[in-house]
N, C-alpha and C positions, 0 to 999 in steps of 0.2 A: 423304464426310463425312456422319453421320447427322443428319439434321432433328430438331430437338424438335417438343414437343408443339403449338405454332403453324405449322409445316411450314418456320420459318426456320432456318438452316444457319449462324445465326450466334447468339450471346446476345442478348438483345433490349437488353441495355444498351450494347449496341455501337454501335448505330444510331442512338439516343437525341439526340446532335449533328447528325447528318444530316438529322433531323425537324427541331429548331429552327430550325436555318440555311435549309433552306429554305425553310419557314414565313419566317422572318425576309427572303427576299430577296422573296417572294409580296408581301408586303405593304408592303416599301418601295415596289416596283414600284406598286402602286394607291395606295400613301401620296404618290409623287412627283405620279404624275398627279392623284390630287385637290388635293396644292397648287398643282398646275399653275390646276386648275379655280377655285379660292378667289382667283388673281390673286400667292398667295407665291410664285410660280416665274414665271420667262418663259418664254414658250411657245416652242419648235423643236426642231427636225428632233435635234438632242442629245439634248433632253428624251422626247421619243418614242419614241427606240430605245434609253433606257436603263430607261424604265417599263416598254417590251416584252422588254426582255433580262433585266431584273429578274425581270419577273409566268415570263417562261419559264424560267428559273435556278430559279425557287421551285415549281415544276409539276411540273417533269420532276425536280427533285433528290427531289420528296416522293413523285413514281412509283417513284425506286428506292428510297427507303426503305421502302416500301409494299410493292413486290413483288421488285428483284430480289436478294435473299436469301434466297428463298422459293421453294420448289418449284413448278412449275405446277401448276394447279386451283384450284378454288372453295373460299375457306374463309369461314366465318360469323362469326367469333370478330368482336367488337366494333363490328359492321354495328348491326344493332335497338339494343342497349344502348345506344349514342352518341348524345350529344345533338342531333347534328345528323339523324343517322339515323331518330330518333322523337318527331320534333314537339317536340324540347326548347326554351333559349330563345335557343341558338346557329341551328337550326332558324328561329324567329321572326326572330330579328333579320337574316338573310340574307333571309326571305324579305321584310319589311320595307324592306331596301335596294334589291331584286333590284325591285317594287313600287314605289315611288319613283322608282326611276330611269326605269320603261317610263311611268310618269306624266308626269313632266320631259318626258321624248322625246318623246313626243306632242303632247302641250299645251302645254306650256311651252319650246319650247327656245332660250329668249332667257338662261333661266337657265345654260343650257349652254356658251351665250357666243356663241349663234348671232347675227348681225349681219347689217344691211343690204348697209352699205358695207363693214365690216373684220370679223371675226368676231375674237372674246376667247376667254379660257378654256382650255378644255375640247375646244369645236368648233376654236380656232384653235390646239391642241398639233397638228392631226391636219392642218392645212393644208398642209406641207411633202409630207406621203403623197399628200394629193389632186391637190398641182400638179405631182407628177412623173406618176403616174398621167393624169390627165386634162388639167391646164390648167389647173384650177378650183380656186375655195377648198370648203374643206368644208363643207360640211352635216352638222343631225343624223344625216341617213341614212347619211352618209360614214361618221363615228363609228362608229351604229350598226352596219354592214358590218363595219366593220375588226373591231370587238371581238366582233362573231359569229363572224369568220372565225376569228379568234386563240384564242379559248375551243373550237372545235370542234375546231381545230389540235393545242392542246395535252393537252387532255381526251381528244380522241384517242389521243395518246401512252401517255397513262394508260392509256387503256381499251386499246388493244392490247397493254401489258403485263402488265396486270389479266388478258387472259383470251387469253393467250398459248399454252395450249394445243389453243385451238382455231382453226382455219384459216380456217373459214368467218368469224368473228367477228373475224379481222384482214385480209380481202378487205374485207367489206363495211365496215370503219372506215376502209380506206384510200381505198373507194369515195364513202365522203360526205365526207372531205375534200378529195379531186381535185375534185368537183362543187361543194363549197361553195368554193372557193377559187379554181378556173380560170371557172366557169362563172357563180356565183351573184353572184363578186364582181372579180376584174381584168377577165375581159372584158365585163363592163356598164359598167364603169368607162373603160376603154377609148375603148370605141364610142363614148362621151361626148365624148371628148377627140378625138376624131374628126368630132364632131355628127351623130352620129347619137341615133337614140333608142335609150334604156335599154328594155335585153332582159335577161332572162334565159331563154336558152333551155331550162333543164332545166324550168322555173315553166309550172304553164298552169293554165287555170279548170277546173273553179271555185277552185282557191285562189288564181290569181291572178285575183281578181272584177273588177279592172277592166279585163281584158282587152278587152270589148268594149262599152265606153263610148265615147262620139263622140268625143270629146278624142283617145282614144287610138290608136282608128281612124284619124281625121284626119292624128295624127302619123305614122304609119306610113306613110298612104297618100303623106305628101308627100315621103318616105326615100327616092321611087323603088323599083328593083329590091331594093335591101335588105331597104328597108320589105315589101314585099311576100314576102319571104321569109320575115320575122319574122312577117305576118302566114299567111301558109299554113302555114307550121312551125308554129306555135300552134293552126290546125286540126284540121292531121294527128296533131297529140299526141292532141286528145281522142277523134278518131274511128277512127282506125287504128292509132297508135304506143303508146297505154295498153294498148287492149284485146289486142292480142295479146300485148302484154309480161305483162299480167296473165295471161291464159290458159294461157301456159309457165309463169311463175316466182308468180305471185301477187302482191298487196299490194305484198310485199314489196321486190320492182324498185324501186318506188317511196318508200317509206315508210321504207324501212329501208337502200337502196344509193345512195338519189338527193337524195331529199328534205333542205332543212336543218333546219325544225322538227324532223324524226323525227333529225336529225346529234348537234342541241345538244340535245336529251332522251337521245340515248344515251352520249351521252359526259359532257358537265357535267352531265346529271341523271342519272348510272350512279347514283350516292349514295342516289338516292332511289325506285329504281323498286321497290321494294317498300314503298312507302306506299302502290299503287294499291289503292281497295276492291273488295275480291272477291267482296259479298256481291249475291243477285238483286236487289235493291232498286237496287244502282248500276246493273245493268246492264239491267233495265229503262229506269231513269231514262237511259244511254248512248243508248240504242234512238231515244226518244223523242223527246231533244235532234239528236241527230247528223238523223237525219233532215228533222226539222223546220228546222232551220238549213238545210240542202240544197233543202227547197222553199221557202225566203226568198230562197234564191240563187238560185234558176232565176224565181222571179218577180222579182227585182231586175233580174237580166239580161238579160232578157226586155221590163222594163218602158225600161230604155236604150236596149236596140236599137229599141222601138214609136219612142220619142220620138226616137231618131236619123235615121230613116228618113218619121218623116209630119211631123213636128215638133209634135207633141202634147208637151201636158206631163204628159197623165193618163191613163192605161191602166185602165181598170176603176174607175171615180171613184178610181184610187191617184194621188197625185203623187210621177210616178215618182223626180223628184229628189229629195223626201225621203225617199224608200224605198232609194236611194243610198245619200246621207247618215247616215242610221241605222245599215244595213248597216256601213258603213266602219267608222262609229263605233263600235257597241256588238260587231259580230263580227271585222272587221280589224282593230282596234286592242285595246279593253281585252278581249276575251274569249281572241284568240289572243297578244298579248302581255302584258298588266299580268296574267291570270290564268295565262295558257297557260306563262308563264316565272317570272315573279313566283310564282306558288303552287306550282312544284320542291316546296321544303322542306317541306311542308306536306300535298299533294294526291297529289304522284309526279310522275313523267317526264312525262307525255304525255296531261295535263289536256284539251288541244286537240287534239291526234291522237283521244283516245279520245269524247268530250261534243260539239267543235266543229267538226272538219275536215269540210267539204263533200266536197273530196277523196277524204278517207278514209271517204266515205260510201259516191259511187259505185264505188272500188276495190273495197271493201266487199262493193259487192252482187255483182259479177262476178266475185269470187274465191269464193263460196260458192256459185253458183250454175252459173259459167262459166271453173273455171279447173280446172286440173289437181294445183294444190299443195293439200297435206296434210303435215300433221303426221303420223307413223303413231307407233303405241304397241305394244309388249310389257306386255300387262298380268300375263305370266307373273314379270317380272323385276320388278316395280315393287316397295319397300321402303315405300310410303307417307311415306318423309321430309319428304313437302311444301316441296323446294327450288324445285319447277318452278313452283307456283302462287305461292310466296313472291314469288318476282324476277320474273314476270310483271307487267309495267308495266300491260298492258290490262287487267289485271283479272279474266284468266280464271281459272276453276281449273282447272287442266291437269290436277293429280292426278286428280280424280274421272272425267276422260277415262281417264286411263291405268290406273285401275282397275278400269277396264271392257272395257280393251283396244280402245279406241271411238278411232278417226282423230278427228284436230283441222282440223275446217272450218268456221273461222269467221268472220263477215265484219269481226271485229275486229281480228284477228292480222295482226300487221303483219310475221310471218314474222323477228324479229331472232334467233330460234334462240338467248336463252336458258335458255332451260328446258330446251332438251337441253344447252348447256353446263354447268350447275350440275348434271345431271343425276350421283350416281353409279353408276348401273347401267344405262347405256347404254340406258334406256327408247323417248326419242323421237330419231325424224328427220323433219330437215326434207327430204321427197320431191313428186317429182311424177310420181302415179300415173295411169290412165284415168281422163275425164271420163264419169260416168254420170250422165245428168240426171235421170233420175227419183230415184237412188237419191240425189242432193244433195236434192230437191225435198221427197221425204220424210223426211230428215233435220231439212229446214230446219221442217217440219212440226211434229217431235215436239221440237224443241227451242221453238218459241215459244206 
């Protein structure tokens, strides 16, 4: 059967019920659970798996409306132009709720229904998941987990039928839901119900900064043999298991196969990763921040372990607990989630991967300097369509590489191979070619 002009193989008035209906079950599914939250519903284990079977019914129905009467490949057609797509006030108002909510979760989450003795709400819909899992009632953080895991889960789904024709880009979406789901989230959950201490093993510092704060040394150290696994495992990540992983594959291992920041920017923020700015201005201003936050980390870190070990409270007239404090506050809280999530609609995907990640700092510098991946270019083939720089979430502009025929080594690229997906003339691939350090060193030269 021949495809029209939108590459659908069906009339588009056919499909029309399929959008509403599921749209229609999406939003009972989060209508049920906020009456759950307002106190108009009683909260259990019923109510849970019918808001979760709802929000999934209304996901995956609007994935097939979306793509599967449609040929595989990238099409444009009603991405920018849509409200949500470019800053409209459907756009606002998401990011408005998206913003609110990581506010509540923070600060507030008595509002959520979190309790002492009994929890209400919101936190107590989700109590029935925690105490099979673990034992325990829930927390915001329970909440929070469940509904990262579920948004990366389903958004997933999306996104691997959105860009179905490309294999690499359904490896690595199947890769950050196995890691956010088995690793990020049951088995921390677990080990809990177990008492042991909450690990996540894929996580290590600097993004997880409080890795070596005394508290949490202490806990470890009292887990016994565990404990001490978790704490060598969390070594050997940063000093052996990154760097080599970086050095074959890039960034990208990380960022784009492992990580869940980079999970839930690629899948629930697929929407919007062409709102990132592309202009030198942002990317100086990237440079500037991303760094700088990196040397607040290594001095926070730093300033914990002095005071863990001598029992000082002040490292370089700093006090290092409110240098802690601060850090948690303004970079582990409102910068990587009220802005880093909240500002999607608005900013693009990967607000905090690109401005904030400490992480994605030092990946960063080892993959530009000391890894072997590259982007490479046909600049013989290249049509100048500007689809690669468009859907580029980090900001780069990939065309003006590719029109120079000039490899993409950048310490930004978080390697999600993009831009060769939308690509239509087979321009870039994502390879791993020889490391040549001079000829990285003067690159890195004539680009800054």
């Amino acid at each position: 059967m021949k495809a029209n002009s939108n590459g659908s193989i069906f009339h588009p008035d056919t499909r029309v019920p399929l959008k509403w209906i599921s749209l229609g079950f999406g939003l009972l599914g989060m209508g049920w659970m906020v009456a759950v939250s307002l106190g108009s519903l009683v909260p259990s284990a019923f109510s849970l798996i019918l808001s979760f079977l709802l929000m999934t019914l209304g996901v995956v129905g609007y994935a097939v409306y979306l793509y599967a009467f449609v040929q595989p490949g990238i099409r444009n057609n009603q991405n920018i132009p849509s409200s949500l797509g470019s800053r409209g006030w459907l756009a606002w108002i998401l990011a408005l709720i998206l913003t609110g909510f990581y506010v509540i979760l923070y600060w507030f989450p008595a509002m959520l229904g979190l309790g002492d003795a009994e929890n209400r709400g919101l936190v107590a819909l989700f109590d029935p998941l925690s105490f099979a899992l673990k034992g325990q009632k829930a927390s915001q953080w329970f909440v929070y987990g469940s509904l990262y895991t579920l948004a990366i889960l389903l958004f997933g789904i999306k996104f691997i039928w959105k860009y179905r024709h490309s294999r690499y880009q359904q490896f690595r979406t199947l890769s950050v839901i196995f890691f956010q789901l088995a690793f990020a989230f049951l088995l921390p959950e677990l080990m809990l119900g177990l008492n042991l201490p909450y690990n996540d093993f894929k996580n290590m510092w600097p993004l997880n900064y409080y890795f070596f704060d005394g508290w949490h040394i202490e806990e470890l150290l009292k887990a016994g043999n565990i404990g001490w696994l978790m704490l060598v495992w969390g070594i050997l990540m940063i000093v052996l298991v990154s760097p080599v992983l970086t050095y074959l594959y890039g960034k990208r291992w990380y960022c784009s196969w492992v990580c869940g920041c980079g999970g839930l920017a690629e899948t629930a923020g697929d929407p919007f990763r062409h709102l990132s700015d592309k202009s030198v201005g942002a990317w100086k201003l990237e440079r500037w921040m991303i760094y700088s936050i990196l040397v607040l980390c290594v001095l926070m870190t730093a300033g914990v372990l002095y005071s863990y070990q001598s029992g000082q409270a002040r490292m370089l007239g700093l006090d290092t607990a409110w240098l802690r404090s601060s850090y948690g506050f303004v970079i582990g809280a409102a910068f990587s989630g009220v802005i880093g999530v909240g500002f999607y609609p608005l900013l693009g995907s990967r607000v905090w991967c690109r401005f904030g990640c400490p992480m994605a700092a030092i990946l960063g510098i080892q993959q530009k300097y000391l890894s072997r991946f590259r982007i490479t270019t046909n600049g013989g083939q290249c049509i100048s369509c500007g689809n690669c720089s468009t859907y580029c979430e980090m900001g780069i502009d990939v065309r003006a590489y590719a029109q120079r025929g000039q490899d993409i080594v950048r310490a930004s690229c978080v390697g999600c191979g993009i831009c060769s997906a939308v690509c239509p003339r087979g321009v870039l691939r994502l390879e791993n070619g020889s490391l040549d350090l001079f000829d990285r060193a003067q690159k890195a030269r004539n680009e800054d």
